[in-house]
N, C-alpha and C positions, 0 to 999 in steps of 0.2 A: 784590374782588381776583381776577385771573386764578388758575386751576388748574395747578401750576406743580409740574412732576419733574424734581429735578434732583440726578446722582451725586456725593455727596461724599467725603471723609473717606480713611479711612489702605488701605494698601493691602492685597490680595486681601480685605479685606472687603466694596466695590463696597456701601458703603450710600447708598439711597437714602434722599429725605427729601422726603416729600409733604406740601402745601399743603392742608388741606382745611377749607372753608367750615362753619365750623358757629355755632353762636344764642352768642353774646357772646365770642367770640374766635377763634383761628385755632389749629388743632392742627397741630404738626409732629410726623409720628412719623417716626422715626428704624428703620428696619429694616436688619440683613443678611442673608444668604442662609439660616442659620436661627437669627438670633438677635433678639430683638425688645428694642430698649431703652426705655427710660422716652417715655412723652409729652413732650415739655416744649410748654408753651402760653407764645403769645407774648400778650399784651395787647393790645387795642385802644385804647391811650392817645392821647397825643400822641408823634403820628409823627415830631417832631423828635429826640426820644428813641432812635431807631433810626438814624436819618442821619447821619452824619459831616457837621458843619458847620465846622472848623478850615481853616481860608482855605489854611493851609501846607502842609494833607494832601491837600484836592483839589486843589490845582497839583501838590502829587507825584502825584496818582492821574492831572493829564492824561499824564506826562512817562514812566508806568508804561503807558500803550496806548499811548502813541508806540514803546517797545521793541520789543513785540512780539515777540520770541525769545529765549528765556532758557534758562540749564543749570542743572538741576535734580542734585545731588549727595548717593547715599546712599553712608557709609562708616563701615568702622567694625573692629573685630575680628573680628566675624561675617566678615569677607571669605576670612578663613584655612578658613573651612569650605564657604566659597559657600552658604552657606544666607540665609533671608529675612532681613531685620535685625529682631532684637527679638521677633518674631510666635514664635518657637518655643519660647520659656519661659511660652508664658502659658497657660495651664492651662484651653486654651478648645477643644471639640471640633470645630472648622475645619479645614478643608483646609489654610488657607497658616497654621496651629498647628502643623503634625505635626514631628516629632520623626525626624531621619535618623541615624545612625549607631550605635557602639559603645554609648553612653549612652542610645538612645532608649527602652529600656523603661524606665528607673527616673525618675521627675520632676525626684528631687532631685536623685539623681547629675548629669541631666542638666544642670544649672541651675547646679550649681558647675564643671561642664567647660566650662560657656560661657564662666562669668563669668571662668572662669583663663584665656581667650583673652587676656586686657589681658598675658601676664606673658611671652606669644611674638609679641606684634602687636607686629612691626620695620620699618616701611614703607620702608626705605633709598635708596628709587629715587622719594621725593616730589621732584619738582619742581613744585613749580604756577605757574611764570613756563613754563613748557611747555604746562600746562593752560592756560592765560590764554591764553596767543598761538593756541592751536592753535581754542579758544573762538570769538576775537573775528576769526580769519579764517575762522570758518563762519557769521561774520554773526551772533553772538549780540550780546545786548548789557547781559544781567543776568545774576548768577547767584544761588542759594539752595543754601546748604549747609548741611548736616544738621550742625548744631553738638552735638546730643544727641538720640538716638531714645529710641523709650520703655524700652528695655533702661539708660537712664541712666547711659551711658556716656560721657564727655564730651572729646570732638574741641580743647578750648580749656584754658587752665588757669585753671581754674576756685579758687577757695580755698574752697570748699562742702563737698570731697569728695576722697576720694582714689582715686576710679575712676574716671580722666582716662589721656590719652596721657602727662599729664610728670609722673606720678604716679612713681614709684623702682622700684616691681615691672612695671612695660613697660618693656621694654630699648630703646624708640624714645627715653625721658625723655633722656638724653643728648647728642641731638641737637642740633643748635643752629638744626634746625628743626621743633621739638616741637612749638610753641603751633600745631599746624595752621591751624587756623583763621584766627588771625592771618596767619600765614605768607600763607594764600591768598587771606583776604581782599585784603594790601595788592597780590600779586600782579596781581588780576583789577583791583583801582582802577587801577594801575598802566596799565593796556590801557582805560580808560576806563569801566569795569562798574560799574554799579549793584549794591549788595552787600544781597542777604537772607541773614537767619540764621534757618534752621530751627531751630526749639527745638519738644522735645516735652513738653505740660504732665506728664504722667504720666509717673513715673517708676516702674521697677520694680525697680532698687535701694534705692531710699531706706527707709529703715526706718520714716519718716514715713507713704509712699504703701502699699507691701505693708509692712507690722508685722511682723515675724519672730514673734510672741507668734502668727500667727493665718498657715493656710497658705493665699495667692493661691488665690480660686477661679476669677474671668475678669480680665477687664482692667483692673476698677473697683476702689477704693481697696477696700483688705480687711478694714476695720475700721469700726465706726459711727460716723459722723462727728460725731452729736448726742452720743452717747454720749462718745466722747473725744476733745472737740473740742481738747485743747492739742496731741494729736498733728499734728491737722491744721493747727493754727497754724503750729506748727515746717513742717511740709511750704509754709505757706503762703510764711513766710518766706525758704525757702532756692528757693522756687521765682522770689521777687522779686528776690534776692540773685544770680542767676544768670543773670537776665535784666538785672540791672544792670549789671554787667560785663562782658557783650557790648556795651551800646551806651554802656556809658562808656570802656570800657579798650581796643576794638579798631576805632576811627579811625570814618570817617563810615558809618551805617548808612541805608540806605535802605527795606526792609521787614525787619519784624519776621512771621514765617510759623510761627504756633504750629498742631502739628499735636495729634492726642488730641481728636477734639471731644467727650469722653464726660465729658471735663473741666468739667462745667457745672455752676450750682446746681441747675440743676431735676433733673439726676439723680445722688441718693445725697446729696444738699447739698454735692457739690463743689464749692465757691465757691471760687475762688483768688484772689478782687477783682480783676476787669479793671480796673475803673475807677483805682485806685489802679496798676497796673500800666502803663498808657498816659498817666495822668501823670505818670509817674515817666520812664518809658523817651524823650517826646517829651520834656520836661524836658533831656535830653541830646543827644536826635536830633529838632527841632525838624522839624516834617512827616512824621515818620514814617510809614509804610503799615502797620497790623497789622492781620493776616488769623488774626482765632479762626476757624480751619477748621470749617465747620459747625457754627456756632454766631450761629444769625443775629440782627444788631443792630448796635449801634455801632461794635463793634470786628471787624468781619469784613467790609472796607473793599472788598474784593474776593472775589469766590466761584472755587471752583478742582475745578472737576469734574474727574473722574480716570479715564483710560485711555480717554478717549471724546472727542465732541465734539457738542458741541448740534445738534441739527436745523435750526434757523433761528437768528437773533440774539435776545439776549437785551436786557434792557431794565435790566440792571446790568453794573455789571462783572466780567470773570472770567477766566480763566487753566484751560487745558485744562494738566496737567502728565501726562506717558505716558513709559515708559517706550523706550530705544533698542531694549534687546531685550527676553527676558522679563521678566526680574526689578529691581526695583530695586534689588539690590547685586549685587556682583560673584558669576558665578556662570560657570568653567570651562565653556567651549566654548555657550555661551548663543548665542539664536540672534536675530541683529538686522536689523532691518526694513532693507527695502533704501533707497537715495537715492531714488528716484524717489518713494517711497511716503514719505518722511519730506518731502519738499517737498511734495507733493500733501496733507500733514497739512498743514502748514504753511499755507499756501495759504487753504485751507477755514480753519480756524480764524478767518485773519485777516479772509476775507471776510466773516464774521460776528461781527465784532468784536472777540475775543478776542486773548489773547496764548500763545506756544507754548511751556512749559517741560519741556524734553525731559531726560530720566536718564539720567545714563550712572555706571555705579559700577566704581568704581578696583580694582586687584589689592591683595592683601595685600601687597606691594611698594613699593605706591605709582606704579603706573604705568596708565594708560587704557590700555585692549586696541587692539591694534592695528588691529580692524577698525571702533572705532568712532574712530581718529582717522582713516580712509578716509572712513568718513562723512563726517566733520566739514568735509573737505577739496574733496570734491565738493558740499556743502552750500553751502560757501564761492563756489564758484565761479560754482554758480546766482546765489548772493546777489549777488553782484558784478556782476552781470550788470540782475537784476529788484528790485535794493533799494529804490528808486525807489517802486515797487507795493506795500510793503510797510511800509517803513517810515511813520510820522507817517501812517498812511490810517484813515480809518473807512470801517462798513459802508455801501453804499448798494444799494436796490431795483435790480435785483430778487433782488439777492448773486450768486446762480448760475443757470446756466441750463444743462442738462444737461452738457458737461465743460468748462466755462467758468466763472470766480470773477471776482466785481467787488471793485473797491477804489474810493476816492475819497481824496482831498488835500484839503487846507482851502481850496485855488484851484479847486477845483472839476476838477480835473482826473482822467479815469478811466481805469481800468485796467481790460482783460479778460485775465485768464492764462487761455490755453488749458490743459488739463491732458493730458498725451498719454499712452496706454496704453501698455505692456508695448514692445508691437511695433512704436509710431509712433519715431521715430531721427529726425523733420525732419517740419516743420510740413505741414499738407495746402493743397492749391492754393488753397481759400479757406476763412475764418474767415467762417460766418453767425450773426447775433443777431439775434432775432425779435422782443424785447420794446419794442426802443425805438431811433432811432435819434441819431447826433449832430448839431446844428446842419448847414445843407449846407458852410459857409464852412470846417468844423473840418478840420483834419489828420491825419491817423492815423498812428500811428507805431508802431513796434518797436522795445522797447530789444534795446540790440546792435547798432541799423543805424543810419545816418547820415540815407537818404534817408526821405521818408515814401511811403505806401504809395495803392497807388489804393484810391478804395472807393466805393461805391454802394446809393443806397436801395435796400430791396425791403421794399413795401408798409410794413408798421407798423416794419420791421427795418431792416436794410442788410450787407452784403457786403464780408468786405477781403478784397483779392487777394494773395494771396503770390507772387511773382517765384519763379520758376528757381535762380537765384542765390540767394539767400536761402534757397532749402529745400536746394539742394544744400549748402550751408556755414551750416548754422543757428547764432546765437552762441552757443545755450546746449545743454543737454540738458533731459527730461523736463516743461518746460513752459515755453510763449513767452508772451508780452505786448505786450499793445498796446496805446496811449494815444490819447486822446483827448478833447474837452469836450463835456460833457454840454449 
């Protein structure tokens, strides 16, 4: 087996999880920046045991790289403080742990001023047929929303718990568009989107997962699990209980995106039976996609490295998810990556096979900041323009060649997106590639233009010429394409 590093899991922890060859098995260790979690070893059994072979979930998983750009949504009551979601109650000495305001020196005080956030989170100003529209005309065409983070607070109405949005002590409960989730799922189906539901396996309400008998020391269940295993029954229970009523009670689901990979048996024997879990859940949502986040084997259908993107193509599948600005939930006057550099992500990802799931998190209002529906809007317009090269394409050799990204179509048809700097505003006189060229009979064209373009070998390469015209009135901004058969 190849030596294989690859970024997972929940955010500002950036853990990696190395591959490493050793005498009767394969260790995966799991590290963050200084915290070292359990081994877990994977077996060298029969490798069918690891593979997804369900007929209905690899035609979803072809239908999931044809997307290729998805909106990734963290929200929650956390947003009233603009701080991280979830990360700041957990009693872990991290960077993106700490503790900001009038309550941060006390734990506990701290830890009940968060949880009373549910009792002043009024979002008034939700629309999400505004979100959907504003989405599906920047070219997205899935989305994943944060239906429960690990603070277990839940976005849907759940009948598990009474620390939900339409719970009676949140003054949003009223509303007659409470069940968020629902609300936004039918929304985005509506626009045509493929619906994931983030769920977080770990909960840090549950009196199941943190025991009130024993106080949270890090992010792992705070009780011995051998020891009191009915606790964790009950935890087991309401964790299937919860995942049943998102994919039975709220319309067609498409991926099931459980985040918490700490959630395993191999460490601390948290076992939450996947396997009972994915028959149950596919039982309702027949092809389902579930992605146990870092947590590799059968049910982790896709892998979803975070805040980065691979250096070459990978030889699975996977989904780069990063945030629009900093933070993944809404955080006052946050500072967000510009268009050019969000396409240019864009772009790269997909030349390399991947899919792009970009975050953007909503005000305590219930409204997207206005600079990330700017994005959304010139993002759109690229799309409009190079969707073509994007959509339905896989990787093909030699992916990139210094600020050049390849695409290919299943007719064999190829794409070079030029990628332009800062200061380029209109494409440069000629486009050269060196690696290889196209049949002599082929065409070369430019979406955006009608006519095709001259071009000419050079030596192992060949040369397009871009017209005058053409550069003075270029159709798009911050990166052109050009097609032609391999």
């Amino acid at each position: 087996m190849k030596l294989a590093v690859e970024n997972l899991c929940h955010w500002g922890g950036k853990i990696k999880m190395k591959c490493i060859k050793e005498t009767g098995g394969i260790f995966l260790i799991w590290c963050s920046l200084l915290t070292i979690l359990p081994i877990i070893v994977c077996a060298q059994g029969d490798s069918s045991k690891m593979k997804e072979t369900d007929p209905l979930v690899l035609k979803k998983l072809e239908w999931f790289q044809d997307m290729k750009f998805g909106l990734l949504m963290h929200w929650g009551p956390y947003s009233q403080w603009g701080v991280v979601e979830s990360w700041s109650i957990c009693p872990e000495d991290e960077g993106w742990c700490q503790r900001k305001g009038p309550y941060s020196s006390n734990y506990n005080e701290y830890r009940k001023a968060y949880e009373n956030l549910q009792t002043t989170f009024n979002p008034v100003r939700f629309e999400p047929e505004r979100w959907a529209i504003s989405a599906a005309e920047a070219g997205m065409r899935y989305i994943v929303f944060t239906t429960k983070h690990h603070d277990g607070f839940c976005m849907f109405d759940t009948k598990q718990t009474d620390y939900k949005i339409t719970a009676p002590g949140c003054p949003f409960h009223s509303d007659p568009r409470s069940n968020v989730a629902k609300e936004l799922f039918d929304a985005f189906r509506k626009q045509g989107f493929g619906i994931g539901a983030y769920f977080s396996k770990p909960d840090w309400h549950s009196p199941d997962y943190w025991w009130p008998y024993f106080p949270p020391l890090d992010r792992n269940v705070n009780y011995d699990v051998r020891k009191y295993p009915e606790k964790w029954e009950g935890f087991k229970k309401y964790t299937s209980n919860q995942i049943k009523e998102l994919v039975s009670e709220y319309g067609k689901v498409d991926i099931l995106w459980l985040d918490g990979g700490w959630v395993n048996p191999e460490n601390k024997a948290q076992d939450i039976d996947m396997p009972q879990i994915a028959r149950m859940a596919r039982h309702y949502q027949p092809g389902l996609i579930i992605v146990d986040r870092a947590v590799p084997g059968r049910y982790e259908n896709y892998r979803t490295p975070e805040q980065q993107i691979p250096d070459k193509p990978l030889d699975y599948i996977w989904e780069t998810c990063m945030t629009m600005g900093n933070s993944w939930s809404y955080v006052p006057g946050d500072d967000y990556k510009p268009t050019g550099k969000l396409i240019h992500l864009l772009v790269d990802i997909v030349a390399k096979g991947g899919n792009f799931l970009l975050n953007i998190g909503p005000s305590p209002e219930g409204e997207l900041p206005p600079v990330a529906l700017e994005r959304l809007k010139e993002i759109g317009a690229w799309m409009r323009v190079n969707g073509a090269a994007i959509y339905s394409t896989r990787p093909v050799a030699p992916y990139k060649e210094g600020k050049i990204c390849f695409t290919r179509t299943a007719d064999d048809t190829m794409s070079a997106i030029y990628l332009a700097s800062e200061i380029e505003k209109e494409p440069p006189h000629v486009i050269s590639i060196s690696s290889f060229s196209p049949p002599r009979d082929s065409k070369v064209t430019m979406l955006g233009v009608s006519e095709p373009l001259v071009w000419e070998e050079n030596g192992n390469g060949f040369i397009i010429y871009i017209p005058e015209s053409i550069r003075n009135n270029p159709p798009c901004r911050h990166a052109w394409t050009f097609r032609f058969r391999r």
